[in-house]
C-alpha positions in Angstrom: -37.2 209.1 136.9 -36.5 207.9 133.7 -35.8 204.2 134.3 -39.4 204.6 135.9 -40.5 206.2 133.0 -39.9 203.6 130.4 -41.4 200.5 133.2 -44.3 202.4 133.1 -44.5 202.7 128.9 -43.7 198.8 128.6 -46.5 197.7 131.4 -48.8 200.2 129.5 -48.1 198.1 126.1 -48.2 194.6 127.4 -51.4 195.7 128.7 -52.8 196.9 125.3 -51.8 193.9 124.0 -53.8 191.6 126.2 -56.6 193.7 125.7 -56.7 193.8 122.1 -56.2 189.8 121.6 -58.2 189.1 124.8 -60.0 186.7 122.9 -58.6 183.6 121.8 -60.6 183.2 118.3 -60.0 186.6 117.8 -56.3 186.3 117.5 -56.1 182.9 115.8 -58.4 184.2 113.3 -55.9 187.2 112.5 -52.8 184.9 112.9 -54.8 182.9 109.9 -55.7 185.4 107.6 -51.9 186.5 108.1 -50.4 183.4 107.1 -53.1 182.9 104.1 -51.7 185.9 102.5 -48.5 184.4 102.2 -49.9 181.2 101.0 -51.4 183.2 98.7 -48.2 184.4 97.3 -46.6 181.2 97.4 -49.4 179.3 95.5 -49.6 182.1 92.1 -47.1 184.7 92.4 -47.6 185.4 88.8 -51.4 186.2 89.1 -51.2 188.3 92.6 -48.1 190.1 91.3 -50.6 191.7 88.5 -54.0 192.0 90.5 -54.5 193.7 94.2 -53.0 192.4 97.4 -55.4 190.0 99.3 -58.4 191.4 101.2 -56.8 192.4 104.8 -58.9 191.8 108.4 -61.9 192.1 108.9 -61.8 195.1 111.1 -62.9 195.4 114.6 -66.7 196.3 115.6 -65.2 198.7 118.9 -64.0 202.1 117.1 -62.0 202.8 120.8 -59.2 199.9 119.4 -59.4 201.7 115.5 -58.1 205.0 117.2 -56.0 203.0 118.9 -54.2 202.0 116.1 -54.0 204.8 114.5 -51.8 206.3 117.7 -50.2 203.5 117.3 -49.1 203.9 114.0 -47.1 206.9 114.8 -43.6 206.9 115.0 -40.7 208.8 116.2 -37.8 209.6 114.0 -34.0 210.8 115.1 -35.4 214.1 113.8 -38.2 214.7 115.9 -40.2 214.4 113.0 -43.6 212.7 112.8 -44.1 210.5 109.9 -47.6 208.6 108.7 -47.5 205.5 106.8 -50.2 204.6 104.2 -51.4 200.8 104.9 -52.7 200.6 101.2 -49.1 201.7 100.1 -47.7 199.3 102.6 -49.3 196.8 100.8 -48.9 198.2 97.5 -45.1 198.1 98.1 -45.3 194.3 99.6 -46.7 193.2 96.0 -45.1 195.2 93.5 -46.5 195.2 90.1 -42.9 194.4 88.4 -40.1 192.2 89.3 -37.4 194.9 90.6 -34.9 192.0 89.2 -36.4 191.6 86.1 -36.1 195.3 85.1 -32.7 195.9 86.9 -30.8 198.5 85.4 -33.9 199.4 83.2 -33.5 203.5 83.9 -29.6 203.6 83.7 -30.2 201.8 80.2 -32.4 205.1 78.8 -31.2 207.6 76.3 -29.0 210.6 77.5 -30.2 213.4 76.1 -27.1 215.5 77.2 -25.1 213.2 74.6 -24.7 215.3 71.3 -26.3 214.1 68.5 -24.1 212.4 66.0 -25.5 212.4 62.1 -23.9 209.6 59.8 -24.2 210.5 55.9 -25.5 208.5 53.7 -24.1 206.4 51.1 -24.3 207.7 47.6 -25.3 204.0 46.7 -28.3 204.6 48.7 -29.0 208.2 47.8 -32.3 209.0 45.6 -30.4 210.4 42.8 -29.3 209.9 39.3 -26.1 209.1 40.1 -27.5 205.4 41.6 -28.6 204.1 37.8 -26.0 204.8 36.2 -26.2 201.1 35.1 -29.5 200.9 34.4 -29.5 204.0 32.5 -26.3 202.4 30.7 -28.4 199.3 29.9 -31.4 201.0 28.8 -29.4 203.4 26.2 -27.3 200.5 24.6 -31.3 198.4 24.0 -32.2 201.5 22.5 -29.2 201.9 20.5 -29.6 198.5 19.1 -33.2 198.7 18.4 -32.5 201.7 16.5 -29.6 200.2 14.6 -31.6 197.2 14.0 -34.1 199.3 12.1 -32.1 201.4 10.3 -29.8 198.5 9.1 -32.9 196.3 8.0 -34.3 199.4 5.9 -30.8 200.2 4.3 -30.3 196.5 3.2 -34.1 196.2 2.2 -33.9 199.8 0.0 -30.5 198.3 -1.7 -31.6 195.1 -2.6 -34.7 196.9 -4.2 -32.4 199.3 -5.8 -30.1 196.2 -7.2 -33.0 194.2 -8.6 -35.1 197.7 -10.3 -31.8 198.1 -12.2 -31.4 194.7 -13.0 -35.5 193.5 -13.6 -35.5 194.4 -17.4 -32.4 192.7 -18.4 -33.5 189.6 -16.4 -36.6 189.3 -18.1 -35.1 189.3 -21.1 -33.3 186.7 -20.9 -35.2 184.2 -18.4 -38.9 183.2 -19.2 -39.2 182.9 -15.3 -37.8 185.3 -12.9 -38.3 185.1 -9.2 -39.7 182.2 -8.6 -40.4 181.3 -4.7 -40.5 177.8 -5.0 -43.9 177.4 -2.7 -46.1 176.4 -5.6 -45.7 172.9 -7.0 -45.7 174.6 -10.7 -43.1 177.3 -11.5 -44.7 180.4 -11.4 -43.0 184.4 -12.0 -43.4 186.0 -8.9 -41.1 189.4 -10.0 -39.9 189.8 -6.9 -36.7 189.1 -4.3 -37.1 186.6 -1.9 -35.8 187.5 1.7 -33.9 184.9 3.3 -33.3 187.2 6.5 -32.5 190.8 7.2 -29.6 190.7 5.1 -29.4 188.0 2.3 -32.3 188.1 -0.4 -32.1 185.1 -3.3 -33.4 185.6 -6.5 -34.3 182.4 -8.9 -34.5 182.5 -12.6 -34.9 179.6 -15.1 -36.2 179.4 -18.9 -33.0 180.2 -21.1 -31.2 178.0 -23.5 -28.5 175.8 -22.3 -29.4 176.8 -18.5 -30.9 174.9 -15.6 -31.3 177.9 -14.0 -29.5 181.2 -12.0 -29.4 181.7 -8.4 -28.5 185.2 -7.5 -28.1 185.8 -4.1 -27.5 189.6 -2.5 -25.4 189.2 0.7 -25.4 192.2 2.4 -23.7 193.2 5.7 -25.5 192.6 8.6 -26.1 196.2 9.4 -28.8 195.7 11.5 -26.1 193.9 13.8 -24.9 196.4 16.3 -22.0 194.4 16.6 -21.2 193.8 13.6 -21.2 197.4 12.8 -18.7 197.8 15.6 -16.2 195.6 14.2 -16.5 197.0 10.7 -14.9 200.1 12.0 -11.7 197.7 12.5 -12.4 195.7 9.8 -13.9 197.0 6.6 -16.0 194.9 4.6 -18.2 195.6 1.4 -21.4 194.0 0.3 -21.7 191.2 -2.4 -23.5 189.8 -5.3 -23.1 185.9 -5.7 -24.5 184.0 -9.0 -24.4 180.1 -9.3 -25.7 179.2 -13.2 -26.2 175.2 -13.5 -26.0 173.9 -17.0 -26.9 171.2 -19.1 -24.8 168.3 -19.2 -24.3 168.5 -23.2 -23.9 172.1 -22.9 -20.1 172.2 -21.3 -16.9 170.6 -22.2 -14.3 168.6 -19.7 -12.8 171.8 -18.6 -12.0 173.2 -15.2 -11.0 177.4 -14.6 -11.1 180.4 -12.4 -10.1 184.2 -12.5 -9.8 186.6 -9.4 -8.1 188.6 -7.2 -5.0 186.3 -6.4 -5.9 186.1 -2.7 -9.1 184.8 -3.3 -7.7 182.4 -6.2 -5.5 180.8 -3.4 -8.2 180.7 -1.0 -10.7 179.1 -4.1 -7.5 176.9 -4.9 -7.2 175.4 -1.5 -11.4 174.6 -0.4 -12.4 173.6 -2.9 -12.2 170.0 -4.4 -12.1 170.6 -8.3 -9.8 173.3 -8.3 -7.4 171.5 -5.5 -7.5 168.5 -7.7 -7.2 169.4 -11.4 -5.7 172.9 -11.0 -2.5 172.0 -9.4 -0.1 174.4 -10.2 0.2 177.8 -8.7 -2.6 180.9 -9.6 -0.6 182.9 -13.1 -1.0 186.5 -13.8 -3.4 187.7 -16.2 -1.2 190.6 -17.8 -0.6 187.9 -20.6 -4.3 188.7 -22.0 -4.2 192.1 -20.9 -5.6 191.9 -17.4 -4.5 193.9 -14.5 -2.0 193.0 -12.4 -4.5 192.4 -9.4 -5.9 189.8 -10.9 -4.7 186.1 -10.7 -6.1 182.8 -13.8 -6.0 179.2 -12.7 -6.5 176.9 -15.6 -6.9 172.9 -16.1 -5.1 173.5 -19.7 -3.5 176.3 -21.4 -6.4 175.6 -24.2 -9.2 177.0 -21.9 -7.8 180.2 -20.6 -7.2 181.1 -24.5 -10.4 180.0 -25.4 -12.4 182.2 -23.0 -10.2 185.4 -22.6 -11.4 186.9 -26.1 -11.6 190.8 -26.7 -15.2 191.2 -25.1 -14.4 189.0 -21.9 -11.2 191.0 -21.6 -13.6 194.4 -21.8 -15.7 193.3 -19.2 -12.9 192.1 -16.4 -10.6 195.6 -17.5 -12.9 197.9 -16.8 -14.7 196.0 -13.7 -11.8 194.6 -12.2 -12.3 196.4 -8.9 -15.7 194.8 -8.7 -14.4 191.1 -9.6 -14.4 188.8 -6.7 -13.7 185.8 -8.4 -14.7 184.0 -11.6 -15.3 180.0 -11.3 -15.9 177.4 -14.3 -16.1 173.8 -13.8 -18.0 170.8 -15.0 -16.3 169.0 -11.9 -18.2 170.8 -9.3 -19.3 169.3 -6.0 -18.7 172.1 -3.6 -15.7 172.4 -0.9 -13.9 169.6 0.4 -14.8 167.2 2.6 -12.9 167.6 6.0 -10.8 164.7 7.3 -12.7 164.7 10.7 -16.4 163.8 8.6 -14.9 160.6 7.1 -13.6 159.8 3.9 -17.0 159.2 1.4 -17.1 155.5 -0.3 -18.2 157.1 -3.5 -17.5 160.0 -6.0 -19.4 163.3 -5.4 -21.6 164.1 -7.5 -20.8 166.5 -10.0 -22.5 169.2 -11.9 -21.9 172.0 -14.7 -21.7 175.4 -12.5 -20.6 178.9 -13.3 -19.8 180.9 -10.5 -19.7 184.9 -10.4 -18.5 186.8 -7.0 -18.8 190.4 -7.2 -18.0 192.7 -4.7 -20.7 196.1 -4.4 -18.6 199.4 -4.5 -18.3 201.6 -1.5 -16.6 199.4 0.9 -19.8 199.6 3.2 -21.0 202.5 2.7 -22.6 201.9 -0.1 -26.3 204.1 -1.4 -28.9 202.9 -3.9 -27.3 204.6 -7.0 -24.0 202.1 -6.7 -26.1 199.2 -7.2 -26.5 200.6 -11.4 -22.9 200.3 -11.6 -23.7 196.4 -11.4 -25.6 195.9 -14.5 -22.4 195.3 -16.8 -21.3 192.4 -14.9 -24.8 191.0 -15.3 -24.3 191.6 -19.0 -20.8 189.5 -18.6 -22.8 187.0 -17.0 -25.4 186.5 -19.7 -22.3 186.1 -22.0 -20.1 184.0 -20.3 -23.3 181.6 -20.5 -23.1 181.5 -24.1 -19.3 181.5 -24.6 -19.0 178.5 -22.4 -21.3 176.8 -24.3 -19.8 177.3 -27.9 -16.4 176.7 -25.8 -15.2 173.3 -27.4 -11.5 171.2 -26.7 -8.9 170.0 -29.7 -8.4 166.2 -29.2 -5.5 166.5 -27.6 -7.2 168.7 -24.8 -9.7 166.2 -24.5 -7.9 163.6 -24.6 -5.6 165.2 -21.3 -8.9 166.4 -19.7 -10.5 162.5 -19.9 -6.8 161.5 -18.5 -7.1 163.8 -15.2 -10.6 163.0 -14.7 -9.0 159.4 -14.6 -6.6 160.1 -12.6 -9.1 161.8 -10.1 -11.2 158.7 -9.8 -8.1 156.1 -9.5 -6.2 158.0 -6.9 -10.1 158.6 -4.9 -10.5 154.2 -5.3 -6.9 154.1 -3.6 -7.5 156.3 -0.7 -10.9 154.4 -0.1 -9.3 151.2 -0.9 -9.4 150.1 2.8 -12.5 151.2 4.0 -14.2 149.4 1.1 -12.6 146.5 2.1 -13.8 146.5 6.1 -17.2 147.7 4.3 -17.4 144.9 2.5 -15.9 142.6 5.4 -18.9 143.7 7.4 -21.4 142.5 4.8 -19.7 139.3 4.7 -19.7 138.8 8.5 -23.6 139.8 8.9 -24.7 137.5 6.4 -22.7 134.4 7.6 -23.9 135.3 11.4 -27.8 135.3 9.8 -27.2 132.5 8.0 -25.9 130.8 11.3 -28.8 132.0 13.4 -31.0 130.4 10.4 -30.1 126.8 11.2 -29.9 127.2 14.6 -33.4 128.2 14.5 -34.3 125.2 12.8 -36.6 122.6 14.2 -35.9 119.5 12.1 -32.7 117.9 13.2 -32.5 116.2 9.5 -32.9 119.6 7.9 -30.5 121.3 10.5 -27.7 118.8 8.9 -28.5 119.4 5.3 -28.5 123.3 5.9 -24.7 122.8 7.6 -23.3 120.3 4.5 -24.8 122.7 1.9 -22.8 125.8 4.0 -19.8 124.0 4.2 -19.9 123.1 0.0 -19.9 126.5 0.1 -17.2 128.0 1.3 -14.9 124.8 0.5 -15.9 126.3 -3.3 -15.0 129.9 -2.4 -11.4 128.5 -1.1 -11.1 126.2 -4.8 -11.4 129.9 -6.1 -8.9 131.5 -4.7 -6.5 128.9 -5.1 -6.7 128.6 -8.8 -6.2 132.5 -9.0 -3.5 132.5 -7.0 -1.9 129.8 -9.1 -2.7 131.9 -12.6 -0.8 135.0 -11.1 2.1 132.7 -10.2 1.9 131.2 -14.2 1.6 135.0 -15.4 4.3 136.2 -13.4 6.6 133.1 -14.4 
């Protein structure tokens, strides 16, 4: 019965399905459409994968097939079940809208929120907190500390150079017809006042005495508005200084060449500059001769000048201001320090003036207030005098005499050390002129005149040659 059974089913089927494609345009008209929709696929996957599937079959006009169908579309599971399929997510599930492939392993990839979450700190580099400008705020406080510095320096140096020059204005005046004259107006004019160089060296010009060019006073101060500077101060202690160059007339100073100090800066004097290093040979004496302290160091030219100008009131004034003395400098040899080696030898003599030179050192040692500037005005007083003792200051003829004889001996041994370089100077001079003189009648037109030029040239130096033979042959008679 049941082989029976199933013959009957299949028989059943095979007749359904000659009913429903009974007509022959009917069924090649469904086996096209089925075919175009893989065509379709084939031809733009890209654009159908993202749109709706193709339009299906037209469907049939007799609603006895659609039922049909529909029993048809049932099927029997292991289960006993019944399940019903959705044709529009039959299709929807032949075109998918993503690329299974293309997102493989997409859900596995998520987050698991099971995980326990781990939190990293964050690096104190990166925190908002003071502690990450520590540099900047370093920075910041050091500008401000040398803003501050430079301020207050600038003002301190200003206040004492005021201090110096109210102390000093009256005596000054005094003595000088002019006294601070900038030197911007073409006539000489009394300004009365300090001119700043910068924020720590103010120059003071004063002219109009007898027996005086003029007197440069220059205030060199510390640089306290260095921040720097003040930093190494602590290590190295330094005081302020007063420097005073007084130029003199040439009549008004005799052949003499001296200095007084403190006998490290006599050495130092001694060995830069070019007087003292070439008429002052012998080493720096003590002073206690004349009454001096022992601090204190003399390096004369002659034994004549020191007694000359160490009298009772010069004595005074270096006894009881000998921590303030610097150095004392006479000379009517001056030209400054010495030319270095690596400059080149000069072909000629320095010039030379009449200069007295006054280094005083400011008490206080750097810390030094307004009211220490008064203590300065006695050394100005030895100033003034020293003027006028160097100019009543006159040599014996044997002093002159030895002072012409060094001066002498200056200048020869100077022409022997430039001996040679004189002579390749001069060499040069010789070798240009012969080369124009060459180029001269080469540049001649005139053949005739070319020929004269070269006779007259050769005269010359056949008469130069005459020369040197007849000298040579007085020598020779001389030394015979």
């Amino acid at each position: 019965l049941k082989t029976f059974h199933d013959l009957v089913s299949i028989s059943t089927g095979i007749g359904r399905y000659n009913d429903e494609f009974d007509d022959g345009e009917d069924l090649a008209e469904f086996d096209d459409n089925d075919f175009a929709e893989f065509e379709d696929v084939s031809e733009d996957p890209g654009t159908e994968s993202e749109t709706a599937p193709p339009p299906r079959a037209a469907p049939s006009e007799n609603p006895v097939d659609e039922e049909e169908e529909d029993d048809e579309a049932t099927v029997e599971t292991e289960d006993g079940q019944d399940e019903f399929y959705d044709v529009d997510a039959q299709d929807q599930d032949m075109y998918p809208k993503y690329d299974n492939e293309e997102f493989e392993g997409y859900e596995k990839s998520g987050p698991s929120f099971k995980d326990p979450l781990i939190l990293k700190e964050v690096p104190v580099h990166l925190q908002n907190s003071w502690e990450s400008y520590y540099m900047e705020i370093l920075m910041v406080t050091g500008l401000l500390a040398y803003i501050m510095n430079y301020i207050i320096g600038k003002n301190k140096n200003s206040r004492l150079a005021h201090a110096w020059f109210n102390s000093h204005k009256e005596l000054l005046e005094s003595n000088f017809a002019l006294v601070g004259d900038d030197g911007t107006s073409k006539e000489a004019t009394s300004t009365g006042k300090l001119n700043q160089e910068n924020e720590h060296i103010y120059n003071l010009w004063c002219s109009g005495r007898v027996c005086c060019e003029g007197m440069l006073i220059q205030l060199k101060f510390l640089k306290r508005q260095d921040l720097l500077n003040v930093l190494a101060r602590m290590m190295r202690p330094a005081c302020d200084q007063v420097q005073i160059k007084v130029t003199l007339n040439e009549d008004d100073m005799d052949t003499f060449v001296f200095a007084l100090g403190t006998r490290k800066a006599v050495a130092r004097l001694q060995k830069e500059m070019q007087d003292l290093s070439e008429f002052c040979g012998d080493k720096p004496k003590s002073g206690a001769k004349y009454g001096l302290p022992e601090i204190l160091a003399i390096l004369s030219e002659m034994g004549e000048v020191t007694d000359g100008l160490m009298d009772s009131k010069m004595v005074h004034y270096v006894t009881n201001h000998a921590d303030k003395i610097e150095s004392i400098h006479f000379s009517d040899q001056f030209s400054g320090p010495k030319v270095m080696q690596e400059e080149g030898q000069p072909l000629k003599l320095p010039e030379t003036k009449k200069t007295l030179l006054f280094t005083f050192n400011v008490p206080g040692m750097g810390n030094t207030s307004p009211k220490d500037m008064d203590s300065l005005l006695p050394l100005m007083n030895m100033v003034i005098y020293s003027i006028d003792k160097v100019k009543k200051l006159r040599l014996n003829r044997e002093g002159k005499l030895k002072a012409d004889k060094n001066r002498a001996r200056v200048e020869e041994n100077f022409l022997k050390q430039t001996h040679a370089q004189r002579q390749e100077a001069a060499q040069t001079r010789r070798e240009e002129k012969k080369r124009a003189e060459k180029e001269r009648i080469m540049n001649e037109e005139d053949p005739e005149r070319q020929r004269r030029l070269e006779e007259a040239a050769q005269r010359r130096e056949q008469k130069k040659m005459e020369k040197k033979q007849m000298k040579m042959k007085q020598i020779k008679v001389k030394a015979m």
